[in-house]
N, C-alpha and C positions, 0 to 999 in steps of 0.2 A: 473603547470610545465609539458611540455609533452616530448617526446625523442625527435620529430621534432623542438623542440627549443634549446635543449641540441644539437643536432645536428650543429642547424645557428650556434649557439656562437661559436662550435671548428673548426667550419670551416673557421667563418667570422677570429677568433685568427689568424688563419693559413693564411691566406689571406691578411688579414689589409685592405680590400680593399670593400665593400659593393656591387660592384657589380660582384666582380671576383667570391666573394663566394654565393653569388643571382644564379652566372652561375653554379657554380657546384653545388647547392643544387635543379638547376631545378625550381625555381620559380623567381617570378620577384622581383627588389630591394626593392620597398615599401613592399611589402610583407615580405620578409626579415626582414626589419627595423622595422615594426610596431610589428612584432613576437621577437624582441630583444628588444625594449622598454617595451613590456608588459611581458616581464620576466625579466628587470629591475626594473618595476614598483610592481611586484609582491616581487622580494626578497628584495625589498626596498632598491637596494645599486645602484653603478652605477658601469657596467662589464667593458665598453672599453671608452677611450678619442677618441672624435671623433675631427679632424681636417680636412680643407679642402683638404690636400692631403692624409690625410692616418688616419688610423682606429688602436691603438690598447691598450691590456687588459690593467686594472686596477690591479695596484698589488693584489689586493683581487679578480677582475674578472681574473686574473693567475690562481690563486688556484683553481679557481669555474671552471674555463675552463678544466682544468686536470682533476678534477675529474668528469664531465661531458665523459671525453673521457674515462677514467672506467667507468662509466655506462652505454655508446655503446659498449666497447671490451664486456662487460659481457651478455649485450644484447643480442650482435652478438653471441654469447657462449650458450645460451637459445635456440636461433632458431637453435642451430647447434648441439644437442641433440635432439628438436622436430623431425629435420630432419632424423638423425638417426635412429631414430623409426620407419620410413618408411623407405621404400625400398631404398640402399643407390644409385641405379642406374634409378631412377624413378623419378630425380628430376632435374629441372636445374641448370647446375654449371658453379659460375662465374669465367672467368680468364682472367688474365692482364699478357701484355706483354710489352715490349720498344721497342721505335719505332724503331730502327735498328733491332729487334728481328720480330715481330708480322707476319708483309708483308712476310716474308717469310719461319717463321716454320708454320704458321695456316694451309696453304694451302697444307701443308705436312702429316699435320700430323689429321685434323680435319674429310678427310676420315676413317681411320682407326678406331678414337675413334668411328664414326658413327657404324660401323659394331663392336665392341667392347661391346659398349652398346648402341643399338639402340634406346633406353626410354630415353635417358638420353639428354638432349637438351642442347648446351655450349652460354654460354654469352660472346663475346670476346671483348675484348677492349685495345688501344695501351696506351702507357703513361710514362712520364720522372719514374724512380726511385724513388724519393722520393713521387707522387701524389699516383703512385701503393703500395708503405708502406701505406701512411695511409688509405689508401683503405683498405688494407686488416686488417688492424691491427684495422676498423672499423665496420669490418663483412659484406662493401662490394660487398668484390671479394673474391674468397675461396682460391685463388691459383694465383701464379706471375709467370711468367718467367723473369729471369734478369740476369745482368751480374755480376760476382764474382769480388771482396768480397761485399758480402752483409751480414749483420749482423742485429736480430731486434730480443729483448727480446721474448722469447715464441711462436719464430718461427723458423719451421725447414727449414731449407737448403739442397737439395741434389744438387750436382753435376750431370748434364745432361751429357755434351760434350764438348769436346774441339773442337773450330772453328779458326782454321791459317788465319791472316791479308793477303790480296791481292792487288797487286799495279793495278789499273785501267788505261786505258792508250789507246791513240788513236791507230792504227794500223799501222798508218805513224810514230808515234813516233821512235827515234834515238834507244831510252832504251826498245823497243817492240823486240830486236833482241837478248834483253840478254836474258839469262833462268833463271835471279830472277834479282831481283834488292835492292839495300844496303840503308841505310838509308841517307848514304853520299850523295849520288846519288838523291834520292829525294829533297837533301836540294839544291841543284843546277835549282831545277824545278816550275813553279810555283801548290802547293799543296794546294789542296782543302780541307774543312775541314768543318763539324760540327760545329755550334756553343754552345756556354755553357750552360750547362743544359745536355749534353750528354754526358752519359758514356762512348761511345767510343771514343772519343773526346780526353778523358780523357787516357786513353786505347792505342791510338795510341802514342800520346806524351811522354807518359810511356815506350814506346816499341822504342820510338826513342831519347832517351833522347839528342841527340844533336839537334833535331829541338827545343824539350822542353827548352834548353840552348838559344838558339837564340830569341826563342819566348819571352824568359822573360828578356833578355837582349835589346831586341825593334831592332834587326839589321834590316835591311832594306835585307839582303841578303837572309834569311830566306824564304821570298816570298811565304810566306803564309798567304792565304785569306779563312776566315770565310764567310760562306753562310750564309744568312740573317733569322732573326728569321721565326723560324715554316718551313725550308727548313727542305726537308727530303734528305735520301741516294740516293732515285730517283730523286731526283732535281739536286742533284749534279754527275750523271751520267748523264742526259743531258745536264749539260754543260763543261763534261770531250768529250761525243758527238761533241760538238760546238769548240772545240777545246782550250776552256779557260785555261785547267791544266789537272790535274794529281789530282788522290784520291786512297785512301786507304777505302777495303773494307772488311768485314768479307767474308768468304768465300761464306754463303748462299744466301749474297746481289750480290756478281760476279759472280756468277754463274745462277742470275735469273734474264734475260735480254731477251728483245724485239730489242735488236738491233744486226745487221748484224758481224756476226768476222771481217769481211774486213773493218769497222769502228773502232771499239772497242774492244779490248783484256784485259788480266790481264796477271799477273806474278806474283811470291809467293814476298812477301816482307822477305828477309833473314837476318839471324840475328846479332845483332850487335857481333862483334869481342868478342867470347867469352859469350854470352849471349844467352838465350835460346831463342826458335823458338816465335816470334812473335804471337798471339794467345790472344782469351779471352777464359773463361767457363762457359758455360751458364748452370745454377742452379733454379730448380723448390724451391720454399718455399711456404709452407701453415702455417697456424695457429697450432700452437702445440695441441690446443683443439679441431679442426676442427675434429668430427667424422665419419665423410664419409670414412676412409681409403680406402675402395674398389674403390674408383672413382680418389682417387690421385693414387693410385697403376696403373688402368686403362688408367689414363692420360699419366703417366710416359708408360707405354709401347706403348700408340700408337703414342708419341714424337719419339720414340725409334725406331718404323718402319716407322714412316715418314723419319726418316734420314737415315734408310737404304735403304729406297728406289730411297733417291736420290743419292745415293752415287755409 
């Protein structure tokens, strides 16, 4: 029994899928498979029902799978004491961020940590919510950036910044000439949106609770169109470009654009009657055990002048 097979199993759990979790463990599916049969073979039970659409645990491969995932959190908790012991800024540190997040605090903020600590080399990578938990809660990425509320046993949370919703919007647009625009007002438009798996997705509908109403009531009035899977925030500013609709953006996505004012503008999206200002808050969480303090301390302050410097 090695950790690299304790590994396949909680990922393949997570997965059900043979070749999804093949993809994120980095090697290829028979490889995968013959490394999960031979630690079937070895504990003599059988971990997951395999079927030809889908993959998953055995009430007793449950139990094994879980506690396989304690034995990489504690893993990861080993290496992160080793690491301790050495220099805590002399080391590469991994961090994850969501895709509405990454594209545009990295590039804010990753000068700064440079000259902060120049030994210190960063891993970045983007990723829904819940892939970046068990990422980190596997030892590994050291550190997330995400959107609030986030919650995960034996991990801390802090509160980075609050970031104001922005209505995106052609330059010929009718609603280009108010100085903010209402949620009523967008439900009149055709509005572009995220598709599921994204927090801000989530985030805006929350912030608009009468789109939220119409969405789940199937109006047809509503005229809101989901972008196709794997579309990002820049996908759908080019086709706010093309002149398809109207979106909703966090502030640092409207404000980081290649394209011309006389095309494309924003407006603050204002808030419902009585309701507070439209907004998420983006919060750094690491591992409660993670020893490095100095370098999440570090991180946290040069997040901190990358957003004063855009501002």
């Amino acid at each position: 029994m090695t950790l690299t097979e304790l590994r396949y199993i909680v990922t393949l759990a997570q997965e059900q899928h043979f070749g999804r979790a093949a993809e994120r463990c980095h090697v290829s599916q028979p490889t995968l498979s013959i490394a999960v049969k031979k630690l079937e073979q070895e504990l003599d039970v059988a971990l997951f029902e395999r079927s030809k659409t889908r993959v998953q645990p055995t009430p007793l491969g449950e139990r094994i799978v879980q506690q396989a995932q304690l034995v990489l959190e504690q893993t990861a908790g080993i290496r992160d004491l080793a690491s301790a012991g050495r220099d805590q800024l002399n080391a590469t540190m991994s961090v994850g961020a969501i895709f509405t997040i990454g594209p545009y605090l990295f590039p804010r903020f990753i000068p700064h940590l440079q000259e902060l600590a120049p030994r210190m080399p960063l891993f970045v990578e983007e990723g829904f919510t819940a892939t970046l938990r068990q990422r980190l809660r596997k030892g590994e990425l050291d550190a997330i950036i995400v959107s609030l509320p986030f919650t995960e046993a034996d991990v801390v949370t802090q509160p980075l910044y609050d970031e104001p919703f922005e209505v995106l919007l052609p330059a010929w647009h009718p609603l280009a000439r108010k100085e903010s625009i209402s949620e009523k007002e967008l439900a009149e438009e055709n509005l572009l949106l995220l598709g599921e798996g994204h927090c801000f997705r989530d985030q805006v509908l929350l912030a608009c609770p009468h789109l939220q109403q119409s969405l789940e009531r199937g109006e047809d009035g509503a005229r809101i169109r989901t972008a196709a899977d794997g579309s990002s925030l820049e996908t759908i500013r080019h086709m706010v470009a093309s002149g398809l609709g109207i979106t909703i953006l966090p502030r640092s996505a409207a404000v980081a654009t290649q394209y011309d004012p006389a095309l494309l503008v924003t407006r603050p999206l204002a808030a419902a009657d009585g309701g507070a200002e439209p907004k998420r808050t983006v919060a750094l969480a690491w591992r409660a055990s993670f020893p490095r303090h100095r370098a999440i301390e570090l991180l946290r302050d040069a997040i901190h002048l990358g957003r004063k410097g855009a501002a």
